[in-house]
VEXKOL-368238 format. One record per atom (N, C-alpha, C): x, y, z; atom name. Coordinates in Angstrom, 3 decimals, decimal comma. Each point is the difference from the previous one (the first is absolute). Example, Ala and Ser with C-alpha at 12.3 -4.5 7.8 and 13.67 -1.06 7.14 Angstrom:
! residues 2
xx / yy / zz / marba
13,190 / -5,690 / 7,800 / N
-0,890 / 1,190 / 0,000 / CA
0,900 / 1,200 / 0,000 / C
-0,350 / 1,050 / -0,720 / N
0,820 / 1,190 / 0,060 / CA
-0,770 / 1,090 / 0,730 / C
This chain:
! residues 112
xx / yy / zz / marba
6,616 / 7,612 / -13,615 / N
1,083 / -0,078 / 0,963 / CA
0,249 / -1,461 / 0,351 / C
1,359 / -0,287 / 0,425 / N
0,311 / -1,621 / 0,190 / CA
-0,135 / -0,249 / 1,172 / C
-0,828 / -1,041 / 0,819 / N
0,078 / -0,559 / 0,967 / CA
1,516 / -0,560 / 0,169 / C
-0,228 / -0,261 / 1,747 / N
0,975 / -0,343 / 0,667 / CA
-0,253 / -1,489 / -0,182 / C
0,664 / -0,614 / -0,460 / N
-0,112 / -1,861 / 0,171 / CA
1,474 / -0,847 / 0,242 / C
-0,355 / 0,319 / 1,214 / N
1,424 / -0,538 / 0,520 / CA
0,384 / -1,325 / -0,377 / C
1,595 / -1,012 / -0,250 / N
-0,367 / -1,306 / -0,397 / CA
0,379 / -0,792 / 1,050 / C
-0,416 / -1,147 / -0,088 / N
-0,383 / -0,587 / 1,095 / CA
1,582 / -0,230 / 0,702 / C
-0,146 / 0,041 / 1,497 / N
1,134 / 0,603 / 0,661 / CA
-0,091 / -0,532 / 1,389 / C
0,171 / -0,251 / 1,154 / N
0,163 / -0,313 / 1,529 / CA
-1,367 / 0,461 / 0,055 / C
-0,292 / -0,664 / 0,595 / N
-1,653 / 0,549 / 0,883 / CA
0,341 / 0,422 / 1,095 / C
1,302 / 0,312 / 0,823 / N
-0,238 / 1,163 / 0,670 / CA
0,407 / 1,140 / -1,000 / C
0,687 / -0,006 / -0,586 / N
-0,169 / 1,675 / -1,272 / CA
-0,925 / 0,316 / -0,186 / C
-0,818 / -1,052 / -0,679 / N
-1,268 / 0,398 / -0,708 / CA
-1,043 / 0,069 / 1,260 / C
0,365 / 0,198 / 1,286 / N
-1,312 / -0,101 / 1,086 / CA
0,783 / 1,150 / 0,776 / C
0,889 / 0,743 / -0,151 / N
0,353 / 1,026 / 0,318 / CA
-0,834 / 1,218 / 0,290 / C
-0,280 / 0,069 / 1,223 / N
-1,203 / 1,128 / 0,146 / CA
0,162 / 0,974 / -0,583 / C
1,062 / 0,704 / -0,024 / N
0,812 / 1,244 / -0,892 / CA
-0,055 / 0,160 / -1,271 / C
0,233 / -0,619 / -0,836 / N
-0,147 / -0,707 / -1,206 / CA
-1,700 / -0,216 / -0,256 / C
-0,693 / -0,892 / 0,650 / N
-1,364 / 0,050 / -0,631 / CA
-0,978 / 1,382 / 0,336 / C
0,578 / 1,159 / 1,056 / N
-0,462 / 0,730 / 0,343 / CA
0,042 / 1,163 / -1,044 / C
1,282 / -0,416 / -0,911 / N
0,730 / 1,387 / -1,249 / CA
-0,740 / -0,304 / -1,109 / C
-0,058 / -1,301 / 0,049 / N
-0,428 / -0,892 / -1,250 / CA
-1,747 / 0,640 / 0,192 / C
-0,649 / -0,070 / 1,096 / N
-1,184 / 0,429 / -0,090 / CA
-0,179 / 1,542 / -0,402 / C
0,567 / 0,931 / 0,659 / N
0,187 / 1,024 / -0,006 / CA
0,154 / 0,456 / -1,947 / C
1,192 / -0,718 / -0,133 / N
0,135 / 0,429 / -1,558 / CA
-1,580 / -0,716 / -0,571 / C
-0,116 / -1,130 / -0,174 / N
-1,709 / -0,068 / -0,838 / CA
-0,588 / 1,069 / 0,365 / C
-0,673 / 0,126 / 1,203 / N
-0,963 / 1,103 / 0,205 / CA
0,290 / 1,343 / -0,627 / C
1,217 / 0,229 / -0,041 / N
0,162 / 1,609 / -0,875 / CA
-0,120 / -0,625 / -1,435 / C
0,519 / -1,400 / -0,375 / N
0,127 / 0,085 / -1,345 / CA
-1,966 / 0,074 / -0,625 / C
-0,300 / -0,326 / 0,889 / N
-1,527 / -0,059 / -0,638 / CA
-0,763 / 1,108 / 0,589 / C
0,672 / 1,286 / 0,478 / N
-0,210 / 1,361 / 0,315 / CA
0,185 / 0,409 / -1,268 / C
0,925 / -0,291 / -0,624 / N
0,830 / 0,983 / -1,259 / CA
-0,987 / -0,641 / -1,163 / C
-0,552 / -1,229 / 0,028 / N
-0,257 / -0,355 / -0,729 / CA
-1,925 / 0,539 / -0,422 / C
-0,771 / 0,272 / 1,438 / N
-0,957 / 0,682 / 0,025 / CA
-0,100 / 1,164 / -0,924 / C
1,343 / 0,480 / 1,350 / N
0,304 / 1,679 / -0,898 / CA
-0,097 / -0,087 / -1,567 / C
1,145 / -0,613 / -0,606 / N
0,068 / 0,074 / -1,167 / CA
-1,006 / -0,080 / -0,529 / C
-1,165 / -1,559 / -0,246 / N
-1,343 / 0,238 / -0,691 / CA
-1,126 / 0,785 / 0,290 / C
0,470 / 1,315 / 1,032 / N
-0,870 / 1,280 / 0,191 / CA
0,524 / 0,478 / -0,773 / C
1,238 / 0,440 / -0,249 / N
0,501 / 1,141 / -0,298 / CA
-0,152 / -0,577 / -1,772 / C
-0,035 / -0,815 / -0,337 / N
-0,034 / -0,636 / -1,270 / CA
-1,548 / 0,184 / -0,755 / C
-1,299 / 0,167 / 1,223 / N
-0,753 / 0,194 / 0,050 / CA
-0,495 / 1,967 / -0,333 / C
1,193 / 0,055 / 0,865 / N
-0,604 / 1,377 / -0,344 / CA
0,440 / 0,591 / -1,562 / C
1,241 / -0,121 / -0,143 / N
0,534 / 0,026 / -1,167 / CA
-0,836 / -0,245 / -1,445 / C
-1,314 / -0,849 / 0,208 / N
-0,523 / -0,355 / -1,084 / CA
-1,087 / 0,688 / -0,737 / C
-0,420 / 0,979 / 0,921 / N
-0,853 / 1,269 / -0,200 / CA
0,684 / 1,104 / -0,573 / C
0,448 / 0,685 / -1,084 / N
0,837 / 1,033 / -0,196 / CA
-1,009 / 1,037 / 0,493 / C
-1,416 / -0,045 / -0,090 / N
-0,982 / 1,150 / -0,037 / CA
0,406 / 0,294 / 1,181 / C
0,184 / -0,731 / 1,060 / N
0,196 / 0,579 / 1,250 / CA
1,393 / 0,098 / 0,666 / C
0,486 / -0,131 / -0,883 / N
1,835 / 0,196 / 0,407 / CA
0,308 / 0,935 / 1,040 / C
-0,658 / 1,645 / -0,325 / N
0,126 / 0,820 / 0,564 / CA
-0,312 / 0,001 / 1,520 / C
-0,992 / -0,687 / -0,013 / N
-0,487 / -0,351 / 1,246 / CA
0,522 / -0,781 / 0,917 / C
0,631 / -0,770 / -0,437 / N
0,495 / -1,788 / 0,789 / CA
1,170 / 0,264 / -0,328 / C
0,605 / 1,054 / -0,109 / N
1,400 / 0,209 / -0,232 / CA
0,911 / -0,059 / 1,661 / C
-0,928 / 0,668 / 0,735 / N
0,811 / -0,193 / 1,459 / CA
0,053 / -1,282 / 0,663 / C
-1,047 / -0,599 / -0,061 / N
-0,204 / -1,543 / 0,393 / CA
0,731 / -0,763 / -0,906 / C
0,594 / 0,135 / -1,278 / N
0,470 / -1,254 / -0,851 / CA
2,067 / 0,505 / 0,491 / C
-0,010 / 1,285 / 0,378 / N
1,234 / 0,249 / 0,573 / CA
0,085 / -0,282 / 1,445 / C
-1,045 / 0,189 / 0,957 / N
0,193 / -1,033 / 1,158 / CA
0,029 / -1,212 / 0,338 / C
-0,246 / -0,968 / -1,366 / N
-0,158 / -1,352 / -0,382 / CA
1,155 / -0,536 / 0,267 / C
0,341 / 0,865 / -1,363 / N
1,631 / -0,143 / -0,804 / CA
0,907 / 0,270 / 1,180 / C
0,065 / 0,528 / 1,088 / N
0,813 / 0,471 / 1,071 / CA
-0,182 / -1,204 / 1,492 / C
-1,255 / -0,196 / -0,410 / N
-0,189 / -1,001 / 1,257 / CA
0,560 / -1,365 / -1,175 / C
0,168 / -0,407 / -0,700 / N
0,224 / -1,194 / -0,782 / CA
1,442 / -0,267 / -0,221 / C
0,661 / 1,172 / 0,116 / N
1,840 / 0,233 / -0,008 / CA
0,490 / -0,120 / 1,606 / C
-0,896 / 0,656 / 1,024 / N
0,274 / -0,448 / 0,886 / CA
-0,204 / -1,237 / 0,682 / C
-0,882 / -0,906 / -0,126 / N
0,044 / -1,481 / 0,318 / CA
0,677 / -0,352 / -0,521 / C
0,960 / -0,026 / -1,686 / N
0,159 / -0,936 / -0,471 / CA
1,711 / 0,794 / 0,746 / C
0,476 / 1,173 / -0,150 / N
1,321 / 0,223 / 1,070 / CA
0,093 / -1,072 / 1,312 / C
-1,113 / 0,385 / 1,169 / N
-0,238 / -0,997 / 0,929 / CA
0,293 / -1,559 / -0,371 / C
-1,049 / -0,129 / -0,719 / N
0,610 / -1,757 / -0,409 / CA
1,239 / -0,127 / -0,291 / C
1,161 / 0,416 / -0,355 / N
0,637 / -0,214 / -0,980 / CA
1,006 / 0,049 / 1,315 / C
-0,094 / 1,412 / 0,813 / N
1,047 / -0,316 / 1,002 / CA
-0,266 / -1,662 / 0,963 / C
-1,808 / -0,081 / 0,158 / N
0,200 / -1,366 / 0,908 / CA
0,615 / -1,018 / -0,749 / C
0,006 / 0,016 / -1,514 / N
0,474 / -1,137 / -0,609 / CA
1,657 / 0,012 / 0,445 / C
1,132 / 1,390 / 0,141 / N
0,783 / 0,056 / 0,141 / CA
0,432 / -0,532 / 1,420 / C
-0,956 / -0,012 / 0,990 / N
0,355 / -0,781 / 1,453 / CA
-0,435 / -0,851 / 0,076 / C
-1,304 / -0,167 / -0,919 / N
-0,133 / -1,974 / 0,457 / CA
1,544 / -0,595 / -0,970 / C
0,300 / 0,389 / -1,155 / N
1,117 / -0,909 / -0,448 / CA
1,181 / -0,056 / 0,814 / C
0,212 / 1,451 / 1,162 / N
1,013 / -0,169 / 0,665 / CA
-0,238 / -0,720 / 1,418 / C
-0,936 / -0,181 / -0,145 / N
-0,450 / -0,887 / 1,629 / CA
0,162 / -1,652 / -0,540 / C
-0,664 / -0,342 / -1,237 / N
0,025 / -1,128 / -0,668 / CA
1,514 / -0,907 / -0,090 / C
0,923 / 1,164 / -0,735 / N
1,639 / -0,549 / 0,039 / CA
0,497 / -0,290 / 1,027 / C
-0,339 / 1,036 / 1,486 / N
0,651 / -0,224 / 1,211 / CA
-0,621 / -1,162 / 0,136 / C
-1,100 / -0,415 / 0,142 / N
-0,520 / -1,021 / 0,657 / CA
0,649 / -1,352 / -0,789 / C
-0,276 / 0,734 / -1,505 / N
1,337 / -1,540 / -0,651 / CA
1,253 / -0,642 / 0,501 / C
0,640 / 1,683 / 0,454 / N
1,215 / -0,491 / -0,118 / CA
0,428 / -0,706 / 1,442 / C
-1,073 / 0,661 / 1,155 / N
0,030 / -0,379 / 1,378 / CA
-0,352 / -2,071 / -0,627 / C
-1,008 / -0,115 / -0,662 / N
-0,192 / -1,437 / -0,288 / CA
1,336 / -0,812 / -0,122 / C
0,680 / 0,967 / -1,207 / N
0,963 / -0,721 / -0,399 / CA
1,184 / -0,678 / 0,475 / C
0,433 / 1,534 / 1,139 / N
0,999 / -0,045 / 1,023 / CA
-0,674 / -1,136 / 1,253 / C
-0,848 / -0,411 / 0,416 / N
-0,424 / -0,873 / 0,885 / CA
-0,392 / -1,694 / -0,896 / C
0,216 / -0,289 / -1,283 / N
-0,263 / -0,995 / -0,484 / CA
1,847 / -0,177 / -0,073 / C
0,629 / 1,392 / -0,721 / N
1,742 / -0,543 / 0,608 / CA
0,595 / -0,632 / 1,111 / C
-0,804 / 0,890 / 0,740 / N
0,591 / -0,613 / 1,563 / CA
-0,466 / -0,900 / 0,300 / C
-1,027 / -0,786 / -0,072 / N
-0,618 / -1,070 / 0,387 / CA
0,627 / -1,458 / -1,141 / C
0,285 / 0,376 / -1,247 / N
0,746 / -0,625 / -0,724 / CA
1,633 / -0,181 / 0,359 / C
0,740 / 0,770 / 0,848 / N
1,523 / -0,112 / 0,246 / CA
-0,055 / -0,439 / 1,104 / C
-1,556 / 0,128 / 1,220 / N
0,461 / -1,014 / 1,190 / CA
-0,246 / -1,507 / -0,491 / C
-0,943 / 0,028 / -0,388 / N
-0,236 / -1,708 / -0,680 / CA
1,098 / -0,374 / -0,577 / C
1,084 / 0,203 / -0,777 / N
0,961 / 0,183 / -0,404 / CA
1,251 / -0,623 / 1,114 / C
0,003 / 0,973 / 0,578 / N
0,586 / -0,023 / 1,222 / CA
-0,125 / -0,785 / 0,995 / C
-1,120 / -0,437 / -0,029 / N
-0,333 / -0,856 / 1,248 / CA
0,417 / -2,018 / -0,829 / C
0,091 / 0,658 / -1,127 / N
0,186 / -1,752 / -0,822 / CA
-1,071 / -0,576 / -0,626 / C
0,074 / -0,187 / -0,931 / N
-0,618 / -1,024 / -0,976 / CA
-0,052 / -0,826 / 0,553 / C
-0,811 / -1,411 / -0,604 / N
-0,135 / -1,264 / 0,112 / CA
0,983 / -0,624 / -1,209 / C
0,692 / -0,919 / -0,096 / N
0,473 / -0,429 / -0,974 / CA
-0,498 / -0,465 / -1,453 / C
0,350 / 0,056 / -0,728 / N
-1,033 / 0,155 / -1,830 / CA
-0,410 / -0,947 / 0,108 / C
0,571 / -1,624 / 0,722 / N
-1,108 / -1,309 / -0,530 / CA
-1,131 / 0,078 / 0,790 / C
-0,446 / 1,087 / 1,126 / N
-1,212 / -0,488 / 0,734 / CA
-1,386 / 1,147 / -0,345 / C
0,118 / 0,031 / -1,395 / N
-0,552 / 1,021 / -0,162 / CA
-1,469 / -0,881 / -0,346 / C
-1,008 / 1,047 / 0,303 / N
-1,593 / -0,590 / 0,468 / CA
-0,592 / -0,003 / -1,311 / C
């Protein structure tokens, strides 16, 4: 499964309690699913006892679809918490760019 590796971005984005809270949330299931799986991969390797480990390698398989559902929706709200927070960036680097603007330049020869 692919980690989340966000690229480097505002450090308030990336220090976003919300965001590092989803971001945690998704690892921890992803390395739930990932347990699961090398049980259930485990059990799988015994055919002699198939019969046996047949309910446990289907409660595996069921707990391993459900974390990775879970993750997949937090991945779907951290990316939508991520954009808002972009675009809130973006819209406040506009506005702060059209009052400077607005308020006047310095003339081009006194440039530092």
């Amino acid at each position: 499964m692919s980690r989340i590796k966000p690229p480097f971005t505002d450090f308030v984005i990336a220090t976003d309690p919300e965001l590092v809270r989803l971001e945690r949330q998704i690892r921890i299931l992803q390395e739930v699913a990932e347990i699961d799986m090398a049980a259930a991969e485990a059990l799988s390797k015994d055919p002699a006892r198939l019969l046996e480990t047949a309910d446990s390698f289907l409660r595996l398989a069921e707990e391993v679809t459900r974390a990775i559902a879970q993750a997949h929706r937090l991945r779907e709200r951290y990316r939508h918490r991520r954009q808002k927070l972009e675009a809130e960036r973006a819209r406040r680097l506009a506005h702060a760019r059209a009052a400077f603007l607005a308020a006047g330049s310095p003339p081009a020869g006194t440039r530092h």
